[in-house]
GUBA-831857 format. One record per residue: x, y, z of N, C-alpha, C in turn; residue in one letter. Coordinates in steps of 0.02 Angstrom, whole numbers, padded with zeros to 5 digits, always signed. Each point is the difference from the previous one (the first is absolute). Last residue first. Layout:
N
XYZXYZXYZA
...
# end
This chain:
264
+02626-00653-03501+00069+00011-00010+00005-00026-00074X
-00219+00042+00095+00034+00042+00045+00081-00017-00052X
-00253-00039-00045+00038-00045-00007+00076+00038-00005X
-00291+00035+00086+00063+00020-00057+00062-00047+00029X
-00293+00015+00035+00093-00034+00016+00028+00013-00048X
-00239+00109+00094+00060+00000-00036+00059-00039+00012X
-00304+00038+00072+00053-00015+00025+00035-00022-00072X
-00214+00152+00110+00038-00074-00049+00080-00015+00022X
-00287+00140+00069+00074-00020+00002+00023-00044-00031X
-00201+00143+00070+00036-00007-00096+00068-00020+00013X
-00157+00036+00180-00056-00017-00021+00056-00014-00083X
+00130+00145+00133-00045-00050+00027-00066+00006-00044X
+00245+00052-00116-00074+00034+00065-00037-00050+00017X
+00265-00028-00110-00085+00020-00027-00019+00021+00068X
+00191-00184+00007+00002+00052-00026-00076+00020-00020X
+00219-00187+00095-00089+00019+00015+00001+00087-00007X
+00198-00190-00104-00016+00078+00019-00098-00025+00013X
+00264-00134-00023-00066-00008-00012-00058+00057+00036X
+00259-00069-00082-00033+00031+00055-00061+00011-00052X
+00237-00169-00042-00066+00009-00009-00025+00044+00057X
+00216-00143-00109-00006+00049+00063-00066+00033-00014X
+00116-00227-00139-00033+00056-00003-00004+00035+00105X
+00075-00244-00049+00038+00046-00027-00009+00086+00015X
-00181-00202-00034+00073-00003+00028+00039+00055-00037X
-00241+00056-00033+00051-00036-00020+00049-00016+00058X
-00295+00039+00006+00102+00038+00011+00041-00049-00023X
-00297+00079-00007+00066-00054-00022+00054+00033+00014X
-00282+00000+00088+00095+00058+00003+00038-00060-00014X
-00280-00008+00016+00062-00011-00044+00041+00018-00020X
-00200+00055+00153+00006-00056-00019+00050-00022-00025X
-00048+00214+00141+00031-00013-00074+00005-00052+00003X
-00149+00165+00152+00015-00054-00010+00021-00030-00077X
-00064+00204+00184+00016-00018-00065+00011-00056+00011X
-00062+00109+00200-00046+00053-00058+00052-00034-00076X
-00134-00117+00245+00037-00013-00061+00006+00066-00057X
-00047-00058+00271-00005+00039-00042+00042-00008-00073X
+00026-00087+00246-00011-00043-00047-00036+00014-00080X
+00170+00111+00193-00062-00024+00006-00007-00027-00058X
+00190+00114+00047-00019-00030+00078-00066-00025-00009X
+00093+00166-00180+00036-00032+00056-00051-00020+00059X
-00080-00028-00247-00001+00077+00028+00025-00039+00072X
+00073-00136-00235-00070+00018+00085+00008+00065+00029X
+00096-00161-00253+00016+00082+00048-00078+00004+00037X
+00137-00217-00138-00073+00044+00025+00015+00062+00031X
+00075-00229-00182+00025+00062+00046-00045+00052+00006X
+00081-00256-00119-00057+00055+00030+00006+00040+00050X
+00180-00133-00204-00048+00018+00067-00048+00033+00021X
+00209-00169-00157-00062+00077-00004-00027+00002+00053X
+00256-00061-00012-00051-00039-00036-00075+00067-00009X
+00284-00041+00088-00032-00004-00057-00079-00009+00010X
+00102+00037+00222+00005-00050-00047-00031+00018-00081X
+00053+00197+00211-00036-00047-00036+00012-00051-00053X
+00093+00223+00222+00009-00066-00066-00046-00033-00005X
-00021+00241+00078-00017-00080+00040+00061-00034-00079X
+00028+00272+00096-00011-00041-00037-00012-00086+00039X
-00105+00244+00121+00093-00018-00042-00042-00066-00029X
-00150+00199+00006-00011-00038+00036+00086-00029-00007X
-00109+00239-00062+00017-00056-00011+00013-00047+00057X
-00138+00239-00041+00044-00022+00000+00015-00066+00025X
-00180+00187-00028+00043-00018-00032+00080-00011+00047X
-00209-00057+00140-00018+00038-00056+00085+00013-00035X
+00037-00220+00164-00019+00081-00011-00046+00047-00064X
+00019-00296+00079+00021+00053-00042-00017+00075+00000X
-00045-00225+00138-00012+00067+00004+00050+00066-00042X
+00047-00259+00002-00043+00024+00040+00001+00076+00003X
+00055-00256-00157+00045+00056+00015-00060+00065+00047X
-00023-00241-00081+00064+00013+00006+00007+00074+00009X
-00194-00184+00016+00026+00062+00019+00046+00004-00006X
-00164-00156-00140+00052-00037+00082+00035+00087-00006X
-00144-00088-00200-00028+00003+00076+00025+00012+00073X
+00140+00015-00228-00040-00053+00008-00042-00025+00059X
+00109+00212+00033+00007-00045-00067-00014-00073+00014X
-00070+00270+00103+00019-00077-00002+00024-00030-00030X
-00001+00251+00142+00013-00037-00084+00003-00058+00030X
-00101+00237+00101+00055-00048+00015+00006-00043-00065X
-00037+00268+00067-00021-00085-00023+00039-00043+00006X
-00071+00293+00080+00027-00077-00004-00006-00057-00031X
-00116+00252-00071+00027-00039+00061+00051-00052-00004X
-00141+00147-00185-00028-00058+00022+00039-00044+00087X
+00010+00223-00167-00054-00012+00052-00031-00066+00031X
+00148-00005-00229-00018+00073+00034-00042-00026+00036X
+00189-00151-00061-00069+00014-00012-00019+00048+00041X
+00221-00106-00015-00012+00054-00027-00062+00007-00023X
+00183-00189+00094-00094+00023+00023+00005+00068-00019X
+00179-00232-00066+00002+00074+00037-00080+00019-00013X
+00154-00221+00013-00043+00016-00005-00012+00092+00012X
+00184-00210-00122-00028+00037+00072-00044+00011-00022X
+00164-00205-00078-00059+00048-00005-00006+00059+00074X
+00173-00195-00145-00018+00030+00068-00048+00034-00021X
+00054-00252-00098+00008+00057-00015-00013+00048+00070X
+00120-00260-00064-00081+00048+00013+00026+00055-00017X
+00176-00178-00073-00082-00029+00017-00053+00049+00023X
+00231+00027+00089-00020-00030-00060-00065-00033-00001X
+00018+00223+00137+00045-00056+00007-00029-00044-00052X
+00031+00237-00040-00066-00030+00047+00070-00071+00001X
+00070+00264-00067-00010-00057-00014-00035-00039+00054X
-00010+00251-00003+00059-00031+00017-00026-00080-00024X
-00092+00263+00030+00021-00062-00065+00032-00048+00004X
-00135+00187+00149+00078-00028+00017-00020-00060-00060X
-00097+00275+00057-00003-00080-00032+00066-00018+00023X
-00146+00215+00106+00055-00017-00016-00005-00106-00022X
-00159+00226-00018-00010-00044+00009+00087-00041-00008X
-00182+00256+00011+00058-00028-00021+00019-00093+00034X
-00221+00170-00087+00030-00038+00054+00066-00034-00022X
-00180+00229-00068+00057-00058-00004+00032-00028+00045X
-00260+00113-00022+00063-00021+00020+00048-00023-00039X
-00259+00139-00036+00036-00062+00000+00096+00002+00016X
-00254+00111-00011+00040-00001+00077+00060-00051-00016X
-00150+00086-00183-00001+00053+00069+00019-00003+00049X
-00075-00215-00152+00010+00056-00019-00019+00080+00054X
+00063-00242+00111-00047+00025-00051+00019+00064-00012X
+00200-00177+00072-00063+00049+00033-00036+00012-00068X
+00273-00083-00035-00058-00008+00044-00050+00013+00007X
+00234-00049-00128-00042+00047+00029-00058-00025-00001X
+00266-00079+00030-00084-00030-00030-00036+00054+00009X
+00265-00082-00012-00038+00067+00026-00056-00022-00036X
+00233-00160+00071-00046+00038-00042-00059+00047+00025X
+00275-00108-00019-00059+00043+00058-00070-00021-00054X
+00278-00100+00044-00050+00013-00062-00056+00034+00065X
+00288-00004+00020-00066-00031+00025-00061+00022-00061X
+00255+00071+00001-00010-00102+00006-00066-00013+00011X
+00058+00223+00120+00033-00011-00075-00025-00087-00005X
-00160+00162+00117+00051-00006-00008+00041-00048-00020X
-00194+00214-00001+00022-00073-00045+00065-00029+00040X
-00187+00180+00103+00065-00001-00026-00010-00076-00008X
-00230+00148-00051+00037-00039+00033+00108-00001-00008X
-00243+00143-00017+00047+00009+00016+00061-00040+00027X
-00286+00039-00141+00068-00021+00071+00065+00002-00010X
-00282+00084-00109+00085-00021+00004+00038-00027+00040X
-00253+00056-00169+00023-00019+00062+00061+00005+00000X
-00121+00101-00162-00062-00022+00053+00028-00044+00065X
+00090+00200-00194+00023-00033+00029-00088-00037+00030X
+00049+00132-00215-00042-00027+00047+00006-00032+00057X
+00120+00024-00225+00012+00064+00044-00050-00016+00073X
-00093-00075-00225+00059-00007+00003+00024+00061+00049X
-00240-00147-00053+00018+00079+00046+00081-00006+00024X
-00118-00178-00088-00026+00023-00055+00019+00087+00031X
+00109-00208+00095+00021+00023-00098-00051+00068-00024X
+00060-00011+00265-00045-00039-00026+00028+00015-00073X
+00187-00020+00190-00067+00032-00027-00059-00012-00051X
+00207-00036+00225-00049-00039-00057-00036+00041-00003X
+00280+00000+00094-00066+00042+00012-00071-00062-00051X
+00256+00007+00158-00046-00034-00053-00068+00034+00014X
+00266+00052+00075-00070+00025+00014-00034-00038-00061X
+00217-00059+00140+00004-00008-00064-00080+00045+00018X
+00254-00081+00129-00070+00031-00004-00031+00015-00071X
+00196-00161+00007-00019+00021+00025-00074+00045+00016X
+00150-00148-00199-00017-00020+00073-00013+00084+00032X
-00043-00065-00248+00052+00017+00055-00013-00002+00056X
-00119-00103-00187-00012+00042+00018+00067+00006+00034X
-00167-00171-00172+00088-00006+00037-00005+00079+00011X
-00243-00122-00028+00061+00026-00030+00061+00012+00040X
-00219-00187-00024+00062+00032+00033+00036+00060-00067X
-00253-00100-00069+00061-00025+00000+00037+00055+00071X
-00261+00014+00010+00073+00029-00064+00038-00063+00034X
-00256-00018+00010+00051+00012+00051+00040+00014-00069X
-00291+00024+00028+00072-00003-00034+00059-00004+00055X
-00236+00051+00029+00017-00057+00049+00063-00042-00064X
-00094+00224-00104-00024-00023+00071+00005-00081+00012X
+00164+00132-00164-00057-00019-00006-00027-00023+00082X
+00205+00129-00093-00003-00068+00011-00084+00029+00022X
+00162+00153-00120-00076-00033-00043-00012-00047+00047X
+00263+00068+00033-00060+00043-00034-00050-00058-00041X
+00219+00026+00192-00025-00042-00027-00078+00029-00042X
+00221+00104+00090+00033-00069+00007-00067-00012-00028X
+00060+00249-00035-00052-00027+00014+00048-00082-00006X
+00128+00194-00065-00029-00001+00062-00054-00055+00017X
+00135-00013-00191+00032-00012+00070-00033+00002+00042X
-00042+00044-00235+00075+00043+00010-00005-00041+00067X
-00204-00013-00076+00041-00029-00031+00090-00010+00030X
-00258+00063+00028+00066+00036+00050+00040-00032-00042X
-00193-00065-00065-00010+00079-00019+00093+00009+00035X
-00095-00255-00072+00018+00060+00071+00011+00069-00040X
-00176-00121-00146+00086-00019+00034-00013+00037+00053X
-00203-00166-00099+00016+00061+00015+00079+00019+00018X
-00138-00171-00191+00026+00016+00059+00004+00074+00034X
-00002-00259-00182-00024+00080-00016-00009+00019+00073X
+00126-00185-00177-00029+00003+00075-00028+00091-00016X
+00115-00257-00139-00050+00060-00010-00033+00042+00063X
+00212-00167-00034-00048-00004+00032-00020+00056-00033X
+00228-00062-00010-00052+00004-00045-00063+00030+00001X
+00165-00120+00181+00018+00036-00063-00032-00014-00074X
-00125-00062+00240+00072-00013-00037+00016+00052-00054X
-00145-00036+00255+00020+00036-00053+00039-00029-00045X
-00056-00065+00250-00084+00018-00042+00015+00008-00078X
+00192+00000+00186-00006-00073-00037-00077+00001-00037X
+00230+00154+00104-00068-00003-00039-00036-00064-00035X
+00210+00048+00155-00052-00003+00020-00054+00008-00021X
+00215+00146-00085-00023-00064+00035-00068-00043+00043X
+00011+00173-00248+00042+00019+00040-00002-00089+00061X
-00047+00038-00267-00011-00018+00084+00041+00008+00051X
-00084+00097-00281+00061-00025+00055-00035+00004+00041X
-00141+00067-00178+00069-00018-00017+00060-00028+00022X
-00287+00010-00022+00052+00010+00036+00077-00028-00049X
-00211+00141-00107+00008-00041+00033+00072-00022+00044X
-00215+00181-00023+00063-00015-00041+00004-00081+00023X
-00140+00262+00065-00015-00088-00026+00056+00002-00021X
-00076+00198+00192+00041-00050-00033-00036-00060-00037X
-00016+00267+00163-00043-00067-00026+00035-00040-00057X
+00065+00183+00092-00006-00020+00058-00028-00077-00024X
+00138+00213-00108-00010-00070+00007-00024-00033+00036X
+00229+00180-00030-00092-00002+00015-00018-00056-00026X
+00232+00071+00081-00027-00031-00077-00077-00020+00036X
+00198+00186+00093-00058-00045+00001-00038-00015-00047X
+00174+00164+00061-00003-00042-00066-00022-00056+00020X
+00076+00107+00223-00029+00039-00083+00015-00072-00028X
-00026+00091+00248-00007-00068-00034-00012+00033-00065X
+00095+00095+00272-00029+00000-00079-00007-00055-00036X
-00034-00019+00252+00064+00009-00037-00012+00025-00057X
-00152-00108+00177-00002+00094+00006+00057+00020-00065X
-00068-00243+00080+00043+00034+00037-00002+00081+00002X
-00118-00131-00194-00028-00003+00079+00058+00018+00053X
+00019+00104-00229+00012-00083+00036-00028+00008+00062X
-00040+00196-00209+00043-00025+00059-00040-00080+00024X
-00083+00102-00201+00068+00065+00003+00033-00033+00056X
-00193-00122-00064+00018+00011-00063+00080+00048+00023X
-00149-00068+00163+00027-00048-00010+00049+00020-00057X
-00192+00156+00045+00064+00002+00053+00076-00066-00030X
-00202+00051-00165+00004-00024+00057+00054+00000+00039X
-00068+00068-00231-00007+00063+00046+00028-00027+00055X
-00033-00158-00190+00043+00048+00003+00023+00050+00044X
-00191-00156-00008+00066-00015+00040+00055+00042-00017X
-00198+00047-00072-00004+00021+00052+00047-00041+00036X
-00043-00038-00232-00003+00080+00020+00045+00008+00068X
+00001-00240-00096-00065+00041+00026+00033+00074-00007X
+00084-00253-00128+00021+00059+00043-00064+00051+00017X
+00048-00262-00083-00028+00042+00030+00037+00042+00025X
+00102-00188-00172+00006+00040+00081-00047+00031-00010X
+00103-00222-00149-00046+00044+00006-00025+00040+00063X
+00172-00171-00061-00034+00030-00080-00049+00046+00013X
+00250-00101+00167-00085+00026-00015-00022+00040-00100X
+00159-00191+00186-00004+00061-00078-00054+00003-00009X
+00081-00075+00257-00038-00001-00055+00001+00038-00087X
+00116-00134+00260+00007+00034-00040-00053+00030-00067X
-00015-00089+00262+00011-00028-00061+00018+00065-00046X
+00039-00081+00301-00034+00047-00060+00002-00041-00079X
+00068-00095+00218-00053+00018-00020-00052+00039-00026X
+00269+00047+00026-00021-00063+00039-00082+00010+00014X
+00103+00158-00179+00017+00001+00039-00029-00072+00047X
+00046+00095-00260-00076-00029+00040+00050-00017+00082X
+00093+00195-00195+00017-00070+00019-00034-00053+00059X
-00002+00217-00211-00008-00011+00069+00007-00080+00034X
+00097+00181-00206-00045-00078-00015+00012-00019+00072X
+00040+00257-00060+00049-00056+00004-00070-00057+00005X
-00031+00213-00154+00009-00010+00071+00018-00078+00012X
-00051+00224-00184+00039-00075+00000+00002-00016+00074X
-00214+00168-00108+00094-00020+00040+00017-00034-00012X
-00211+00185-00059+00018-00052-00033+00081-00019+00041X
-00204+00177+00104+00078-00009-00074-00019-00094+00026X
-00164+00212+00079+00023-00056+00013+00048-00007-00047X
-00148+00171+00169+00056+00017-00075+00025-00085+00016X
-00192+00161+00131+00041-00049+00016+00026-00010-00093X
-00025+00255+00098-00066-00057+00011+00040-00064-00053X
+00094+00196+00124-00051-00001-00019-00045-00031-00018X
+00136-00135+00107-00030+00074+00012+00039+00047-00084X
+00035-00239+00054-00075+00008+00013-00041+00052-00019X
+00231-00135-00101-00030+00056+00055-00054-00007-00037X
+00092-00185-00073+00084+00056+00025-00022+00051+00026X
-00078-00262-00037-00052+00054+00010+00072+00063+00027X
+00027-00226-00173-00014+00033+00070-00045+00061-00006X
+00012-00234-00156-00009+00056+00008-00006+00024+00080X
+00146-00207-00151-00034+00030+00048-00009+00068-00017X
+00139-00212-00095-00026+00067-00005-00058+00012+00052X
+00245-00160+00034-00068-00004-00027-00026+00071-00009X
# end
């Protein structure tokens, strides 16, 4: 396909015209032909533009931050999208590798990415301050297992919490769920479903293990541990048989909500 790179910065930034290979939508990614890119000045200059988040050189970076087109290929696990679709967007700037997930949106989850097993440094930064670290951790992967990493806290103190998943099929007929507590400043909780306590004193971030549940919908409460303090209450959690489900208490007090994502 044609593409314009960016072949130096210095003296001052120089773009050409390329042939470059036709990229291939990776497991919940999509593919897009684009009709139309935003380019700024000032992404040209941007660190991102000459090196990879690792520190490595990075040339012939196809600038572009801002995107319309439509989609062309599905990568796995895309089920919002079809081939065709009219979409308009932001890309990963890291393109080349470094960055696993770009643009997720507040109380957004990404798809899994496939990683190598071992120590790994995950960093999160904000889109509108590229380079910015605001949180990190340091987790080791190991092999066969899925993780995930949530960040956390109000702006100026926020965390990554690393979180080990187990995907593993429910018994026929229900589904598994957990619970994890990542609300800033709020303590312990406990969790009801359907009025009746299943699960007690959930830590500030971090998870509760998995319940099985019968297909169906439910009501589900988060109490501040040990008392009768109501800080959410979700009238209507549907789970599939089948499905592996974690259900997130999330926000500030006085602004809490709550996320089920749909784990495997």
């Amino acid at each position: 396909m044609r593409a314009v790179q960016i072949i130096r910065v210095q003296p001052e930034p120089m773009l050409a015209e390329a042939d470059v290979p036709v990229p291939a939508p990776r497991d919940g990614e999509v593919l897009i032909r684009v009709h139309a890119a935003g380019v700024t000045p000032s992404e040209l200059l941007w660190s991102p533009t000459t090196q990879n988040k690792d520190g490595s050189p990075r040339n012939r970076a196809i600038p572009g931050h801002e995107f319309s087109g439509v989609v062309a290929a599905l990568g796995k696990e895309i089920k919002d999208f079809s081939i065709g679709d009219e979409v308009f967007g932001m890309n990963d700037w890291f393109v080349d590798g470094a960055t696993a997930f770009a643009n997720l949106p507040y109380l957004g989850a990404s798809s899994y990415e496939t990683l190598a097993a071992g120590a790994h440094t995950v960093t999160v930064e904000t889109v509108a301050t590229p380079g910015a670290v605001i949180a990190s951790a340091q987790p080791t992967f190991a092999p066969a297992t899925d993780t995930t990493v949530v960040l956390t806290g109000p702006p100026g103190a926020q965390s990554a919490v690393v979180l080990a998943d187990t995907n593993l099929p429910a018994t026929a007929g229900s589904a598994r769920i957990r619970f994890v507590n990542v609300a800033a400043n709020t303590g312990p909780v406990d969790v009801y479903i359907n009025f009746a306590q299943r699960v007690a004193a959930i830590p500030s971030n971090a998870a509760s293990g998995y319940l099985e549940l019968p297909e169906n919908t439910y009501a589900i409460t988060f109490d501040l541990a040990g008392t009768t303090t109501v800080l959410l209450n979700l009238p209507a959690v549907e789970v599939d048989a089948g499905g592996t489900y974690t259900l997130y208490l999330a926000g500030n007090p006085g602004a809490l909500t709550g996320l089920l994502t749909h784990d495997d």
